[in-house]
N, C-alpha and C positions, 0 to 999 in steps of 0.2 A: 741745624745740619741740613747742607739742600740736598735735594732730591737725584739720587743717583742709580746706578746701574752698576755692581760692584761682582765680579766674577775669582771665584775662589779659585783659582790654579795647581795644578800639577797634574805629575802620577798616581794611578791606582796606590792608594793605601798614604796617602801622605794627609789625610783627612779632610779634604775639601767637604764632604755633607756633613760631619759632625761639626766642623768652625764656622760652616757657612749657616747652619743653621742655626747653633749658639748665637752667633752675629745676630741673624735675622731677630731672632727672638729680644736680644739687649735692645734693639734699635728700635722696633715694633717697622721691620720692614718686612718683606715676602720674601719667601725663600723659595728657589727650584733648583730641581736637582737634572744636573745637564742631562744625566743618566735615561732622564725619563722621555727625555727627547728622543734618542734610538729608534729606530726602527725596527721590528721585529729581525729581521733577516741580519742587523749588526749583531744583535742580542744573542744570537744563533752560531753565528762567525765564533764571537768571544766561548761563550758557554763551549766551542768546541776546540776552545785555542790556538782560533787562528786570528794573527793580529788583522786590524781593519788597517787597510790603506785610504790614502788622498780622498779617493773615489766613494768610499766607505762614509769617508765621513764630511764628505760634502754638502750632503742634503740633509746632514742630523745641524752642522754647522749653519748652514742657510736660516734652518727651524727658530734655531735658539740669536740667531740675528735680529730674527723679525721680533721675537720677543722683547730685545733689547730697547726696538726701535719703538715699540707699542707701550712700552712700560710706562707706566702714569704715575708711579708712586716709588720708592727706595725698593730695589731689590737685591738679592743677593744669590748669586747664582754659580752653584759648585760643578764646573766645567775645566777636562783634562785642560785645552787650549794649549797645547804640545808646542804648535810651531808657530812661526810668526805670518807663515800668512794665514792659517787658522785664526789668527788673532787680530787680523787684518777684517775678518769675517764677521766678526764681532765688535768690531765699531761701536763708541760710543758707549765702550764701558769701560769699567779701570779696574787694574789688576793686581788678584795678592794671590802671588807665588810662595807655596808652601813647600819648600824643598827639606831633602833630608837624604841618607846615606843610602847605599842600594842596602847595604845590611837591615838596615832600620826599616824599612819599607819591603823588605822580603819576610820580616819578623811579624809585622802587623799583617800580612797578606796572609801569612800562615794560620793566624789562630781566626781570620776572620770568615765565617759560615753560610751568613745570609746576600752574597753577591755572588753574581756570572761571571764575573772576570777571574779567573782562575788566576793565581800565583805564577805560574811560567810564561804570562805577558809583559810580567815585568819587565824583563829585558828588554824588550821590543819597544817601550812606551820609553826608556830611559835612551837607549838609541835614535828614537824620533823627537824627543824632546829640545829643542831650544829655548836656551834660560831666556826670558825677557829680560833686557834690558831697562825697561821704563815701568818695571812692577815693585810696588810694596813684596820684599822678598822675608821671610820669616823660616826660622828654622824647626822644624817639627819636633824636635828635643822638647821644645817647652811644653808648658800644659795648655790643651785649648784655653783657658780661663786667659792665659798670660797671652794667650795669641789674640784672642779677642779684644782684649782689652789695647792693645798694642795698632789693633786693625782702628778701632776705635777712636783711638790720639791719633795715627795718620789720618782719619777722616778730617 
């Protein structure tokens, strides 16, 4: 398998850090989580439920570009990547779109504890979203095992 740059796509709660890291771990590549990229003051925004704009996430997008471009080895890296020029920003990587219902992703938002992004940004992220066109697109229905494994034959 050559050496890539592989960014896990979508909305809050459609499971980009548990597939991407599943992923990482089958492949024996690196995994990062876009999340960590942030900048305090987004972190701050979200935690107080106010969506982040263009401008918000420019400089978090720049961050995890240069990673892209710096990466020496297989990584795999679980980033919203909402919009197409967001995705434009991120060059030089390939993309698996993990979509799924707003039901289904207001359901998993709900029970879930340990994140800042509150539940009532949903809307906001599924409004700013543009489906990519030219991404491995996968249905969140399934089980990570069956995603991964699926990410894995498309490699």
């Amino acid at each position: 398998m050559k050496e890539r740059v592989i960014i896990i796509m979508g909305v809050s709660g459609s499971g980009k850090s548990t597939i991407g890291q599943l992923l990482a771990q089958k492949i024996g590549a690196v995994f990062l989580d876009g999340d960590d990229f942030h900048p305090p003051s987004n972190i701050a925004k979200m935690r107080a439920g106010i969506p982040l704009d263009d401008d918000d996430r420019q400089g978090w997008l720049e961050a995890l570009g240069r990673e892209i471009r710096s990466a020496t080895q297989t990584t795999i890296i679980a980033c919203s990547a909402l919009k197409n020029s967001y995705r434009r920003i991120l060059e030089g990587a390939d993309f698996v779109f993990l979509k799924g219902s707003q039901q289904l992703l207001a359901q998993r938002l709900s029970q879930r504890t340990d994140h800042y992004m509150p539940a009532s940004l949903l809307r906001s992220q599924l409004e700013a979203l543009e489906e990519p066109s030219d991404a491995l697109t996968l249905d969140i229905k399934k089980s990570p095992q069956i995603l991964v494994d699926e990410i894995i034959a498309w490699m």
